[in-house]
C-alpha positions as protocol buffer text, in pm:
chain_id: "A"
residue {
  index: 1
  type: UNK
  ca { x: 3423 y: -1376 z: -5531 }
}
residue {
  index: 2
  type: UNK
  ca { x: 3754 y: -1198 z: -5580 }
}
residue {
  index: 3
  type: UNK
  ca { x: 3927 y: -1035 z: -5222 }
}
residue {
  index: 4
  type: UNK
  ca { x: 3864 y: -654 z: -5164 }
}
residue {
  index: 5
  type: UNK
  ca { x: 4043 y: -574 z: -4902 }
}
residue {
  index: 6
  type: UNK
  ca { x: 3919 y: -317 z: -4594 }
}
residue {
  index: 7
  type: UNK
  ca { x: 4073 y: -75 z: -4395 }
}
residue {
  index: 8
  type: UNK
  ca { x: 4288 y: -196 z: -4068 }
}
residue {
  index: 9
  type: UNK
  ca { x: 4082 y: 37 z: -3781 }
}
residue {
  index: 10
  type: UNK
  ca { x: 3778 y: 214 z: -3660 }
}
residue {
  index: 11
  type: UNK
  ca { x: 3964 y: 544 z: -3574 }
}
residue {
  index: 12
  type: UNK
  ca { x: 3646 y: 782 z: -3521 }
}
residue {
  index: 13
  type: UNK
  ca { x: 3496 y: 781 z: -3170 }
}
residue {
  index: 14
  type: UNK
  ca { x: 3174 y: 790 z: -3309 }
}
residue {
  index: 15
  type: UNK
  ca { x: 3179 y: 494 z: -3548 }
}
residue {
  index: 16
  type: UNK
  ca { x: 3343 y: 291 z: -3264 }
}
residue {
  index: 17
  type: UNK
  ca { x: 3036 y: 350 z: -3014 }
}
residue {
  index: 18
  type: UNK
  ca { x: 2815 y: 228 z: -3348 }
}
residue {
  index: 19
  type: UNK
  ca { x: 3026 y: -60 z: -3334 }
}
residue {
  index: 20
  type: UNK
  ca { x: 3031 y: -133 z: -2987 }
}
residue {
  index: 21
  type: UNK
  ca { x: 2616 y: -88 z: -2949 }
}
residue {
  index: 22
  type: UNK
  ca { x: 2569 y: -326 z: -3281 }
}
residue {
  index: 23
  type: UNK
  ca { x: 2829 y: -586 z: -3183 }
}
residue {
  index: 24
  type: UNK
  ca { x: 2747 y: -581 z: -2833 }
}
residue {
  index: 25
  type: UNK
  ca { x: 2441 y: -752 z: -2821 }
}
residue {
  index: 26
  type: UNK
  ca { x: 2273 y: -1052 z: -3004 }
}
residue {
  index: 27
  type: UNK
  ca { x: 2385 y: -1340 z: -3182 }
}
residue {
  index: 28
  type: UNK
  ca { x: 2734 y: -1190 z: -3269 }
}
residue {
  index: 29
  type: UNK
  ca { x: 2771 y: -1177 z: -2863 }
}
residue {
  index: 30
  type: UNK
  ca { x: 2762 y: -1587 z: -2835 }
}
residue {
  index: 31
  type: UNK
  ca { x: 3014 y: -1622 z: -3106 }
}
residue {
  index: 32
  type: UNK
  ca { x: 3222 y: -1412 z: -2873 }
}
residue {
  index: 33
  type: UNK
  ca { x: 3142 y: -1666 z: -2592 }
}
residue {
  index: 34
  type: UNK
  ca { x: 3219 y: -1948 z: -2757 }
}
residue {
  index: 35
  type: UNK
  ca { x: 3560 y: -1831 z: -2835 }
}
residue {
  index: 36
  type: UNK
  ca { x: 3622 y: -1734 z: -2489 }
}
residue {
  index: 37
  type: UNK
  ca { x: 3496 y: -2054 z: -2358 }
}
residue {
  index: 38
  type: UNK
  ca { x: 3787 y: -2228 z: -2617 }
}
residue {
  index: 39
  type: UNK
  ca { x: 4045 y: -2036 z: -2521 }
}
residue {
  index: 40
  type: UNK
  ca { x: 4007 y: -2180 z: -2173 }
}
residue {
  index: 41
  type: UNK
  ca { x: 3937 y: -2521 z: -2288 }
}
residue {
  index: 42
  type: UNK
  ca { x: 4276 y: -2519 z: -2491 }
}
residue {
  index: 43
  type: UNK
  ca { x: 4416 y: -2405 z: -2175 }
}
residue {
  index: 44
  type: UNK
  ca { x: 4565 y: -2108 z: -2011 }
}
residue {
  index: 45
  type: UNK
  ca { x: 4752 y: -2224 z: -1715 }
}
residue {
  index: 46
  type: UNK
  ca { x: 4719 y: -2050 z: -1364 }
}
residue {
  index: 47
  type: UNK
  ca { x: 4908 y: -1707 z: -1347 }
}
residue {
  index: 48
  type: UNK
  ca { x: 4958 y: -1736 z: -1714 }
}
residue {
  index: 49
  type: UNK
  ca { x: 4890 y: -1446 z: -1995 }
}
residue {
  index: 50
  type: UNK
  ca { x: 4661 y: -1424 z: -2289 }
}
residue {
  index: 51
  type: UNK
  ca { x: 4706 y: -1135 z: -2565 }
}
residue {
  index: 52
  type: UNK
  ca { x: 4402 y: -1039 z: -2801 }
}
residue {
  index: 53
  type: UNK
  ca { x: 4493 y: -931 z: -3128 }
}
residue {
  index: 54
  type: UNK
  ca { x: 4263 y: -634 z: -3259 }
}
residue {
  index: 55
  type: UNK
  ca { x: 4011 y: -612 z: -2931 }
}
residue {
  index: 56
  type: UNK
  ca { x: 3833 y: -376 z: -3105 }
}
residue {
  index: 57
  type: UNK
  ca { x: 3562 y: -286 z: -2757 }
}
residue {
  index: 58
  type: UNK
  ca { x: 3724 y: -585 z: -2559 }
}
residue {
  index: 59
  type: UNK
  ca { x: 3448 y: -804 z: -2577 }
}
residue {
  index: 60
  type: UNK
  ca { x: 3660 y: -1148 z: -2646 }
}
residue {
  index: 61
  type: UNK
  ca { x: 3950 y: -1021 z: -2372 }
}
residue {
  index: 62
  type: UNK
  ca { x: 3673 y: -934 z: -2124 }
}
residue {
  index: 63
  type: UNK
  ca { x: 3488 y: -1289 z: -2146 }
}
residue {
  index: 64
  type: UNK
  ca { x: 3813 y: -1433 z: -2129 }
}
residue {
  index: 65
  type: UNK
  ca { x: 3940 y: -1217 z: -1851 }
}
residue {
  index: 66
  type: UNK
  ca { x: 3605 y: -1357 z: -1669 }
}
residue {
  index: 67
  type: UNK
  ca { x: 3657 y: -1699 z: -1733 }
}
residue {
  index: 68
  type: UNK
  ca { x: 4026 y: -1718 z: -1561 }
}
residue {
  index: 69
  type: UNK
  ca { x: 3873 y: -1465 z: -1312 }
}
residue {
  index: 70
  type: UNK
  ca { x: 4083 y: -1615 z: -989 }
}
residue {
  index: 71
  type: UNK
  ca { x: 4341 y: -1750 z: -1116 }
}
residue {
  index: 72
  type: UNK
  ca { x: 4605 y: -1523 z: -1122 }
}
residue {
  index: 73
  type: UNK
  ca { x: 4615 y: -1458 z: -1459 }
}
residue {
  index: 74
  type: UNK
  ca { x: 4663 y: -1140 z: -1712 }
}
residue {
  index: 75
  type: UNK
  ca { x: 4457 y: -1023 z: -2050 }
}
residue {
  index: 76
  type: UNK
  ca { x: 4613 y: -776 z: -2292 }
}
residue {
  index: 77
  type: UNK
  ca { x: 4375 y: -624 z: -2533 }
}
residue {
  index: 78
  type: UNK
  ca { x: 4581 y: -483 z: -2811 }
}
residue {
  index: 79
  type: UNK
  ca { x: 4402 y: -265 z: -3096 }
}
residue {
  index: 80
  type: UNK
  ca { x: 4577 y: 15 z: -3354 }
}
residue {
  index: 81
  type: UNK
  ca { x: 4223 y: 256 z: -3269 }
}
residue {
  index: 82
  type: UNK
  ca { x: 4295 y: 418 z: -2970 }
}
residue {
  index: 83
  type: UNK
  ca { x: 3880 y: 479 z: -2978 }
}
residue {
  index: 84
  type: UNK
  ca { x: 3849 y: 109 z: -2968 }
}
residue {
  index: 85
  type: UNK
  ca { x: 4066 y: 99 z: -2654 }
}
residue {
  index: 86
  type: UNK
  ca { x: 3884 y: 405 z: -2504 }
}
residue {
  index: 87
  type: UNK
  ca { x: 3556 y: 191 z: -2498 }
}
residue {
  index: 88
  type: UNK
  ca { x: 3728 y: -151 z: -2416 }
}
residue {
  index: 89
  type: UNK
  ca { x: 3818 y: 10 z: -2100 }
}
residue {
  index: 90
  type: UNK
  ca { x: 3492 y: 167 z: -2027 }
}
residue {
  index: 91
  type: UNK
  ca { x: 3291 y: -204 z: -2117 }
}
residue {
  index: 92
  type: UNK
  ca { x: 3571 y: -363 z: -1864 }
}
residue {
  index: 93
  type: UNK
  ca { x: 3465 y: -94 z: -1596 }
}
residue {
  index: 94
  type: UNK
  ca { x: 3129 y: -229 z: -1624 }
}
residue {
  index: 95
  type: UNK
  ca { x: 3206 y: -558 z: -1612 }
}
residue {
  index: 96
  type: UNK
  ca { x: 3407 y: -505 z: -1292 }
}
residue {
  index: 97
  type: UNK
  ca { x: 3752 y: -670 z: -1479 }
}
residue {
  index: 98
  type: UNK
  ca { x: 4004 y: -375 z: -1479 }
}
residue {
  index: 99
  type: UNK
  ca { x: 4227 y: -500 z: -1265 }
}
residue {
  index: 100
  type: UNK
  ca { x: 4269 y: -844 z: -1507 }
}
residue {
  index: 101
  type: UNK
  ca { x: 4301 y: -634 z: -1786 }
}
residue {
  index: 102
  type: UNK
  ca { x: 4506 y: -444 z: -1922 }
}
residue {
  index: 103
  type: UNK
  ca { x: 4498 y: -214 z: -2285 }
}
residue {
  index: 104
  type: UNK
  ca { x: 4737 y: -137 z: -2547 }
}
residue {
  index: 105
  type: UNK
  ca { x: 4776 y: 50 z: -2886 }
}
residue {
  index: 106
  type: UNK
  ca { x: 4956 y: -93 z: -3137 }
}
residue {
  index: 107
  type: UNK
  ca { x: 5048 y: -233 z: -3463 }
}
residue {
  index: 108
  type: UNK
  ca { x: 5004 y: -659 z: -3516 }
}
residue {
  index: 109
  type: UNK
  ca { x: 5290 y: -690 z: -3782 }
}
residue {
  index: 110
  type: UNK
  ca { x: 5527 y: -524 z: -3434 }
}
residue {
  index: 111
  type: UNK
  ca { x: 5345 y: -676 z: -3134 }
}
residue {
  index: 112
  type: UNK
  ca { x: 5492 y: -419 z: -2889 }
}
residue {
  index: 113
  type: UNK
  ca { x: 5549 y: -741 z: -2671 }
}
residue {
  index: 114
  type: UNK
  ca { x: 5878 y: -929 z: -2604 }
}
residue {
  index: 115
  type: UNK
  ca { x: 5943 y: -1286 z: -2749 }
}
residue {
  index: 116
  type: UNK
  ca { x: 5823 y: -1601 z: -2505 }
}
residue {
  index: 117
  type: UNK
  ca { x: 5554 y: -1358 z: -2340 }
}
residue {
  index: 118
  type: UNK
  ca { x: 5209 y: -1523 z: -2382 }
}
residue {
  index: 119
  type: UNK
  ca { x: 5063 y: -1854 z: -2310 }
}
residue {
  index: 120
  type: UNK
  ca { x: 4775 y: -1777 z: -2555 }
}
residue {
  index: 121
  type: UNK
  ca { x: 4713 y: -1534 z: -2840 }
}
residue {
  index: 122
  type: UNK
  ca { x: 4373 y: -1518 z: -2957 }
}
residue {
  index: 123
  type: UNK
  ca { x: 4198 y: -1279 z: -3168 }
}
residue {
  index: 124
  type: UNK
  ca { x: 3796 y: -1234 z: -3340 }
}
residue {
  index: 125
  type: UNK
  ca { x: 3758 y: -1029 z: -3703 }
}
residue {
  index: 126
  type: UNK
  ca { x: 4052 y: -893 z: -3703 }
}
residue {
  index: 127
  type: UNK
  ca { x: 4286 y: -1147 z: -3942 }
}
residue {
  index: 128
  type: UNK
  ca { x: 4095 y: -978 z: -4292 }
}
residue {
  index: 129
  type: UNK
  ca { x: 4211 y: -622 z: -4168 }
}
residue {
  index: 130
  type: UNK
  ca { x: 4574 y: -725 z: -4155 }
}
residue {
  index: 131
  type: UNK
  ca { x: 4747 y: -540 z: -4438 }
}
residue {
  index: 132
  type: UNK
  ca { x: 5007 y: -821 z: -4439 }
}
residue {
  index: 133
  type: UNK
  ca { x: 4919 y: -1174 z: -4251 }
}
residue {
  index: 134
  type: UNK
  ca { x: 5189 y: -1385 z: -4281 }
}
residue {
  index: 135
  type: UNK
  ca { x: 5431 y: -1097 z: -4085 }
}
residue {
  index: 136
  type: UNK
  ca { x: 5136 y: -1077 z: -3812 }
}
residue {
  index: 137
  type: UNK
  ca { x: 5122 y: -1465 z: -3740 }
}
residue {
  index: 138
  type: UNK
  ca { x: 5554 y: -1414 z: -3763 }
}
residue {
  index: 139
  type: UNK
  ca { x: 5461 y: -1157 z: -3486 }
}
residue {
  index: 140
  type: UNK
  ca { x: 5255 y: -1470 z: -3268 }
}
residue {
  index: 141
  type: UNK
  ca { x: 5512 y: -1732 z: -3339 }
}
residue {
  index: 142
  type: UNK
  ca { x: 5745 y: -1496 z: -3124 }
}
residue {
  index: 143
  type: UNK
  ca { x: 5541 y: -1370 z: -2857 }
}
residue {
  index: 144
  type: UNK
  ca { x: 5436 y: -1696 z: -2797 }
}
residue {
  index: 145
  type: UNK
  ca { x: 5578 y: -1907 z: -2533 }
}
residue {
  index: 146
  type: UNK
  ca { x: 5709 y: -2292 z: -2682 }
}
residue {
  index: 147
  type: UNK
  ca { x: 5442 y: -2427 z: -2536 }
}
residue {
  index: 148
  type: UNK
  ca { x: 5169 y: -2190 z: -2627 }
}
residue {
  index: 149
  type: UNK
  ca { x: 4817 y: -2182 z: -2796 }
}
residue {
  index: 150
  type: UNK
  ca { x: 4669 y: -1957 z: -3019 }
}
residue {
  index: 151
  type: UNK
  ca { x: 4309 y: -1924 z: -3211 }
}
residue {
  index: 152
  type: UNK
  ca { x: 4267 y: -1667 z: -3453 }
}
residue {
  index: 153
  type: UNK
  ca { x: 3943 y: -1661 z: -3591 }
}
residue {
  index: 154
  type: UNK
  ca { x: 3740 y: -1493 z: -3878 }
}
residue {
  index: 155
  type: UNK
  ca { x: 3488 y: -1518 z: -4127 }
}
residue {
  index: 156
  type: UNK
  ca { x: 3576 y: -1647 z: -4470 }
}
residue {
  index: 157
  type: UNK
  ca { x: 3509 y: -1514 z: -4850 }
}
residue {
  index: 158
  type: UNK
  ca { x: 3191 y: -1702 z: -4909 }
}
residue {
  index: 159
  type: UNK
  ca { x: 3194 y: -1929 z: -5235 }
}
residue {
  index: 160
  type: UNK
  ca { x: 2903 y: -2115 z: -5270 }
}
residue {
  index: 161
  type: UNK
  ca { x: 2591 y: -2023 z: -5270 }
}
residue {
  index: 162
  type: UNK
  ca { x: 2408 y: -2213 z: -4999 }
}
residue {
  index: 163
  type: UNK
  ca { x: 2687 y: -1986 z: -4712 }
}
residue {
  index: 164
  type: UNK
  ca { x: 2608 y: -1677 z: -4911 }
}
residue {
  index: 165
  type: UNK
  ca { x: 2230 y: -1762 z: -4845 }
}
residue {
  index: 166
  type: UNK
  ca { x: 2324 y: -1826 z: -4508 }
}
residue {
  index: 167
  type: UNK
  ca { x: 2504 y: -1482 z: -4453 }
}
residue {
  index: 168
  type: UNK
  ca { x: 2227 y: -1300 z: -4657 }
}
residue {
  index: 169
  type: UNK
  ca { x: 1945 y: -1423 z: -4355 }
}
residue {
  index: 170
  type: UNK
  ca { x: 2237 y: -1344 z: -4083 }
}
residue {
  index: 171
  type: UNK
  ca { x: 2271 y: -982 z: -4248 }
}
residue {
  index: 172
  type: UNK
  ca { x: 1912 y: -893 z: -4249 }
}
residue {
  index: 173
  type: UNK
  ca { x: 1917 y: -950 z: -3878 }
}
residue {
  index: 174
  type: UNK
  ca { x: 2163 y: -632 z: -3859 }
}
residue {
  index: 175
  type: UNK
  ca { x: 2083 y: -253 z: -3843 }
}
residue {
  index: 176
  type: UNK
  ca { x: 2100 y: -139 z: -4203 }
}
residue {
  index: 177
  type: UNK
  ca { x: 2345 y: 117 z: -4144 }
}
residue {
  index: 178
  type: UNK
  ca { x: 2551 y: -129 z: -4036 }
}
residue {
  index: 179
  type: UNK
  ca { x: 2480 y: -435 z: -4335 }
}
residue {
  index: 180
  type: UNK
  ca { x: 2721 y: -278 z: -4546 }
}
residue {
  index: 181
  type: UNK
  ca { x: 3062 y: -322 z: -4287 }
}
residue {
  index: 182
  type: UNK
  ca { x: 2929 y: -710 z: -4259 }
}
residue {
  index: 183
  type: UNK
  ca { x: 2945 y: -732 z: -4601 }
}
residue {
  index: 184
  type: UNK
  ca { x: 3287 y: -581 z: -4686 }
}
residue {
  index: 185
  type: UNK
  ca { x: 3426 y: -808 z: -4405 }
}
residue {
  index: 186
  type: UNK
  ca { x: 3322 y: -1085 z: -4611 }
}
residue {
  index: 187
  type: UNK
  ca { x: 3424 y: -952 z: -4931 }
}
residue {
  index: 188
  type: UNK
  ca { x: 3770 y: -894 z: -4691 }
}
residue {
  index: 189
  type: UNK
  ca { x: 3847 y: -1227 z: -4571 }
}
residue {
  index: 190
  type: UNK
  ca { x: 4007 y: -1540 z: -4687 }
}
residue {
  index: 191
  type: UNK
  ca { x: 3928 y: -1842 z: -4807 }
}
residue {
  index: 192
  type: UNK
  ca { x: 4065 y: -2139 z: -4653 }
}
residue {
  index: 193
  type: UNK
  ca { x: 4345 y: -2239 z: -4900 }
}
residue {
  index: 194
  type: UNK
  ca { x: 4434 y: -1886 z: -4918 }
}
residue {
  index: 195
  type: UNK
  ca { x: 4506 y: -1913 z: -4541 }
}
residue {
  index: 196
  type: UNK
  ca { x: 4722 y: -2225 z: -4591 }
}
residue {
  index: 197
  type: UNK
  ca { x: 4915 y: -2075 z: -4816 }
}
residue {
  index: 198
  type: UNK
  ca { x: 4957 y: -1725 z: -4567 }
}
residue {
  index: 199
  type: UNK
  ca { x: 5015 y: -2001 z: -4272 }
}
residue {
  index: 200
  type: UNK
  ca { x: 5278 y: -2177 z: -4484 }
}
residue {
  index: 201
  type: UNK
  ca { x: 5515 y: -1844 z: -4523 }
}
residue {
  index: 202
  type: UNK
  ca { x: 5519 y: -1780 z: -4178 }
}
residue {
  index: 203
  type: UNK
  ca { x: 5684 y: -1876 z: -3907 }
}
residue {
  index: 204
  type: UNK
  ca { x: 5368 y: -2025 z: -3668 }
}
residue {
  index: 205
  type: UNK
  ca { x: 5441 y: -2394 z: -3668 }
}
residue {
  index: 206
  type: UNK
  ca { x: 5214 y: -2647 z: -3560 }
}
residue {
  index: 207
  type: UNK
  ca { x: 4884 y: -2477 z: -3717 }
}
residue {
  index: 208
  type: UNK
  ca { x: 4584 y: -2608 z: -3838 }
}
residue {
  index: 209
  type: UNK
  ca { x: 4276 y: -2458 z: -4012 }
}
residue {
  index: 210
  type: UNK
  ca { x: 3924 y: -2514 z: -3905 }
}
residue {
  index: 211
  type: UNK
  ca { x: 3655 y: -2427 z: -4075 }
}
residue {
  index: 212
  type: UNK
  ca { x: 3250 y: -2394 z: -4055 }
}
residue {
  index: 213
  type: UNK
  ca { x: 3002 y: -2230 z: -4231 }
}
residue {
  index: 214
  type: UNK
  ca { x: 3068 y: -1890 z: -4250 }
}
residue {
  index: 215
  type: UNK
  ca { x: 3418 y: -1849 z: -4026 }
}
residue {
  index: 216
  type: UNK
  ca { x: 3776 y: -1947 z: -4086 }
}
residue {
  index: 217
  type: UNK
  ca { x: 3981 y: -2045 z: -3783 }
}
residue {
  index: 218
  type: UNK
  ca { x: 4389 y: -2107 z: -3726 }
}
residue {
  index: 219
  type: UNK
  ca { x: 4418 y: -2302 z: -3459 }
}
residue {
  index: 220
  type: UNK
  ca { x: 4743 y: -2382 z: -3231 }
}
residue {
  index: 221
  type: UNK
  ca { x: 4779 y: -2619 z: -2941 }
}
residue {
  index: 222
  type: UNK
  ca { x: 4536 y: -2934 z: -2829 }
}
residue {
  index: 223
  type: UNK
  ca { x: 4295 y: -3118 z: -3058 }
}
residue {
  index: 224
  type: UNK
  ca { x: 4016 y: -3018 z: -2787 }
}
residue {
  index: 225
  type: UNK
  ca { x: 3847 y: -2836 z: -3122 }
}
residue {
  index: 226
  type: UNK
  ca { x: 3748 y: -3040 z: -3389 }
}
residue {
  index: 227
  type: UNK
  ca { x: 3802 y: -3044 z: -3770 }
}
residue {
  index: 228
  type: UNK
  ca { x: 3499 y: -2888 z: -3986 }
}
residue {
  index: 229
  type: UNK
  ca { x: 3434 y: -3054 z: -4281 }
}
residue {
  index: 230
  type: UNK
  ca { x: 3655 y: -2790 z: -4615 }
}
residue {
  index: 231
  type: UNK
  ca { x: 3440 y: -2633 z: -4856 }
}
residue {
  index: 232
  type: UNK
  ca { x: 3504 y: -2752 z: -5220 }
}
């Protein structure tokens, strides 16, 4: 399956709220979860600050932001859809988490952040939207503090057929009006040595990629998440 790449943002309020009422329930919700729950198993010290890359409606900054709620510490959300942001702030209203969070709009390949700010970058979906990668993960190296972690995770340009079978079950569990944006992510993303090569012209050191059935992920800091077996 050869890349076709998709558009960076969501920029109509009215596809956003689609978005946000699809993606904001179900399974899609637990992957969301889970990635919160690694962030703060990597570790985010106390007081310390997390920025999510392409927050689209918050959902991995919010669970995050609830995780560390006590501690002291500060979630950015940054998207380029300032629709996206609108409802990020309204979903962060609900969840009573303003005050940990804040929002931004801007570009990934010019994080407008200044080097050494974050002790984590994370960031769901967004990596096959990125007109240009390896500038984006130039962008983490240097908001990132020396000591910092980062997870970016997506999913990954199926090859076999067993994860296409896979995907094909997960799709028909999605509103049909909405089956054709899952796709076209997948069509979107990258495989795995496509990644390593991306990784490998940018400045992020001390990367690895993880892998599972269906997602890609670039992982920085502890080995608290394991190695999936690489699809051949």
């Amino acid at each position: 399956m050869e890349r076709v790449p998709e558009t960076e943002s969501i920029a109509e309020m009215a596809d956003a709220r689609r978005f946000n009422e699809v993606m904001g329930k179900g399974p899609v919700q637990h992957e969301y979860r889970r990635l919160a729950r690694d962030v703060i198993t990597m570790g985010v010290p106390p007081a310390g600050s997390v920025l999510d890359i392409g927050t689209g409606p918050g959902f991995v900054a919010i669970e995050v932001a609830r995780l560390l709620r006590g501690r002291g510490c500060q979630v950015v959300g940054l998207d380029l859809s300032r629709a996206m942001l609108a409802l990020a702030a309204e979903n962060a209203a609900k969840a009573s988490l303003n005050g940990a969070l804040s929002w931004r709009e801007g570009d990934a390949k010019a994080l407008p952040f200044d080097t050494d700010e974050f002790d984590f970058v994370v960031s769901s979906g967004s990596l096959h939207h990125w007109e240009d990668p390896a500038l984006v993960f130039d962008e983490i190296a240097r908001v990132l503090k020396h000591d910092g972690h980062c997870i970016v995770r997506d999913c990954r340009r199926l090859q076999r057929p067993w994860p296409r079978l896979l995907a094909w079950a997960i799709g028909m569990t999605i509103p049909p009006d909405f089956r054709v944006h899952y796709w076209n992510s997948i069509k979107s993303a990258y495989t795995r040595p496509e990644l390593v090569q991306i990784l490998e012209r940018s400045r992020l050191r001390g990367w690895r990629v993880v892998e599972d059935a269906l997602d890609v992920m670039v992982v920085k800091g502890d080995a608290s998440i394991p190695p999936a077996p690489e699809e051949r």
